[in-house]
C-alpha positions in Angstrom: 62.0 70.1 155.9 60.7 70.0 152.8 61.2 66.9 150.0 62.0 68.0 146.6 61.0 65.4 143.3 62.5 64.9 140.4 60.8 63.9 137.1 63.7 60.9 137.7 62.4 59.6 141.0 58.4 60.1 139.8 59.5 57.9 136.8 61.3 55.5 138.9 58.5 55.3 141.7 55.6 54.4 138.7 58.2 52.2 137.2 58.0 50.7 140.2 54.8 50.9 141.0 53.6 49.4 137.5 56.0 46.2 137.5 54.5 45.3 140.8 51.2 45.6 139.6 51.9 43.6 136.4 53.4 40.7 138.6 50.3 40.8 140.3 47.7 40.5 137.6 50.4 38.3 135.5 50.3 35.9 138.3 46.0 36.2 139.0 45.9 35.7 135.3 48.1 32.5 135.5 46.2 31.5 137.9 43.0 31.8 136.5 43.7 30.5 133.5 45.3 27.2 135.3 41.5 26.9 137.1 40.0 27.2 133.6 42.2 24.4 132.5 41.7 22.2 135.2 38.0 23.0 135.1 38.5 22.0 131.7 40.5 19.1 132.2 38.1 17.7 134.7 35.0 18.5 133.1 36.0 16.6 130.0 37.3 13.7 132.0 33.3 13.8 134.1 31.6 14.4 131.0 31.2 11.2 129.6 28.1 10.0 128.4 26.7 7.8 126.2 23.1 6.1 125.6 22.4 2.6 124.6 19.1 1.5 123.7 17.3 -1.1 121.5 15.7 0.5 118.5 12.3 1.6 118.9 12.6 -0.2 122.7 11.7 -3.2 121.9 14.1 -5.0 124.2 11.8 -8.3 124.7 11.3 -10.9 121.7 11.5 -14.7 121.4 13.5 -16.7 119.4 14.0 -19.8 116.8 16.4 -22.6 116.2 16.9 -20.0 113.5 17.7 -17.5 116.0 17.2 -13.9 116.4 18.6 -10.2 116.5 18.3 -7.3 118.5 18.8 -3.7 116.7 20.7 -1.6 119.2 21.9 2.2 118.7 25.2 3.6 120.7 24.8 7.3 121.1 28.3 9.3 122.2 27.0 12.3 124.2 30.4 13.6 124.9 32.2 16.4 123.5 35.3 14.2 122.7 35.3 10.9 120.0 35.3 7.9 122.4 35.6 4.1 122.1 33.3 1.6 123.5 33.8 -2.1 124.1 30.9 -4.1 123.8 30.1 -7.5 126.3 27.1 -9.2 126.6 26.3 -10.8 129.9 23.5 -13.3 130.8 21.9 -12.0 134.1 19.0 -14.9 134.8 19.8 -14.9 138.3 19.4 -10.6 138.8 16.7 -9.8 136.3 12.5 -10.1 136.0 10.7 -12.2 133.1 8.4 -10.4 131.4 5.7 -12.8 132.6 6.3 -12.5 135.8 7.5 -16.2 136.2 10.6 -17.6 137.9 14.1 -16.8 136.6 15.5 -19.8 138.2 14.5 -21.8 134.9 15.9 -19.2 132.6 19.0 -20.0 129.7 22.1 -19.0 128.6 22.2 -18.0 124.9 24.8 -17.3 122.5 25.1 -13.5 122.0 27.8 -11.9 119.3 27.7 -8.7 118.2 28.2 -7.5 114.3 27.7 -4.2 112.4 24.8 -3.6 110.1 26.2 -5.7 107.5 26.9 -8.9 109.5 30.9 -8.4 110.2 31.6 -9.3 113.5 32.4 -6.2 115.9 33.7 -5.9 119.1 33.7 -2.0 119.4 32.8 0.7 117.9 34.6 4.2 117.6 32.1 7.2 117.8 32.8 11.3 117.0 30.9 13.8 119.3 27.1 13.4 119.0 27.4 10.7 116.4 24.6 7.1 116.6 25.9 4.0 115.1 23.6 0.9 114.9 24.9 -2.5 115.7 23.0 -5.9 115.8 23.1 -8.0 119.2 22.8 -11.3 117.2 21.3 -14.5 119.8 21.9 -18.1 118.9 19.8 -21.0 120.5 22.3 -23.5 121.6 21.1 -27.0 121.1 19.1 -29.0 123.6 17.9 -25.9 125.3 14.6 -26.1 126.6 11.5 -24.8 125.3 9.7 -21.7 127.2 12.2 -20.5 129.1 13.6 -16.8 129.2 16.8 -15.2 128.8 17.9 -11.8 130.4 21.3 -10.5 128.9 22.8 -7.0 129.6 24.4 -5.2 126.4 27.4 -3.4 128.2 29.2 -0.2 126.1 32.1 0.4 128.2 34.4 3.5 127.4 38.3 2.9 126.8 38.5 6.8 127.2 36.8 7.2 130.5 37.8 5.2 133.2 34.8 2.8 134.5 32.1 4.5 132.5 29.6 2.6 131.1 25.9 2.2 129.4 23.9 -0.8 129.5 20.5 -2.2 128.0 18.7 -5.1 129.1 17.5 -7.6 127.0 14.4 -10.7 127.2 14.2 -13.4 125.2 12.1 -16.4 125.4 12.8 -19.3 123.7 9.5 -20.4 121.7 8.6 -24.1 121.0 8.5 -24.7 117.6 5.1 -27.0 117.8 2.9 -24.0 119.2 3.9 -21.9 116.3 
């Protein structure tokens, strides 16, 4: 027995045929292109970085009744603007004096932090790629004794990536005004 085809069932067959195939790569190209944003998506939320150093390193001074400053440069190396909150934290007890001495005689200091005009700043917004400079300003409060360190971590933490942070160390030792 032989079949005999119309030009109506060859049309309907490929009719066929093609809408099936268009469901298929309409739903591979869905799903590709939900991996590409979630690849996305999750590379933008791992890409966070950031560098925070003191300008030209020079993370170890001392410091006056006067006091002193620290020039320090926040560098956003993500692809996104990002916001950073900015802490200072004495660390005697965790950190090494430059002189090798014992940190169980080191002192708390006064740290605040302002922009490069003196107004006092407690973040600072940054666009992809951009460097702002910010001044780490130490106070000597009175009665501290003379010839003793401080180590304090500058901490930049992101408000756009969750638990991301930078940090700097810094070492300052208080000098006695009478060997000046």
């Amino acid at each position: 027995m032989k079949f005999k085809t119309t030009s109506n069932e060859i049309q309907l067959f490929y009719s066929i045929i093609t809408s099936r195939l268009n469901f298929t790569i309409s739903r591979n190209l869905i799903i590709i292109a939900l991996f590409i944003v979630s690849t996305t998506f999750s590379y933008s939320q791992s890409s966070c970085k950031a560098k925070l150093q003191v300008e030209k390193s020079r993370n170890s001074r001392s410091i006056t009744s006067e006091g002193t400053q620290y020039k320090l440069e926040l560098t956003n190396d993500n692809f996104n603007s990002a916001n950073y909150t900015l802490k200072a934290v004495n660390i005697n007890a965790s950190c090494s004096n430059n002189d090798g001495s014992s940190t169980s005689g080191n002192v708390n200091l006064t740290i605040f932090f302002t922009d490069l005009d003196s107004n006092p700043i407690t973040e600072l917004s940054l666009n992809p790629g951009e460097t702002k400079s910010f001044l780490a300003k130490i106070e000597l409060p009175s009665g501290t004794p003379f010839n003793k360190w401080n180590c304090t971590q500058i901490i930049a933490t992101s408000n756009d990536c969750s638990s991301y942070s930078v940090s700097t160390i810094l070492h300052t030792l208080v000098s006695d005004p009478n060997q000046e």
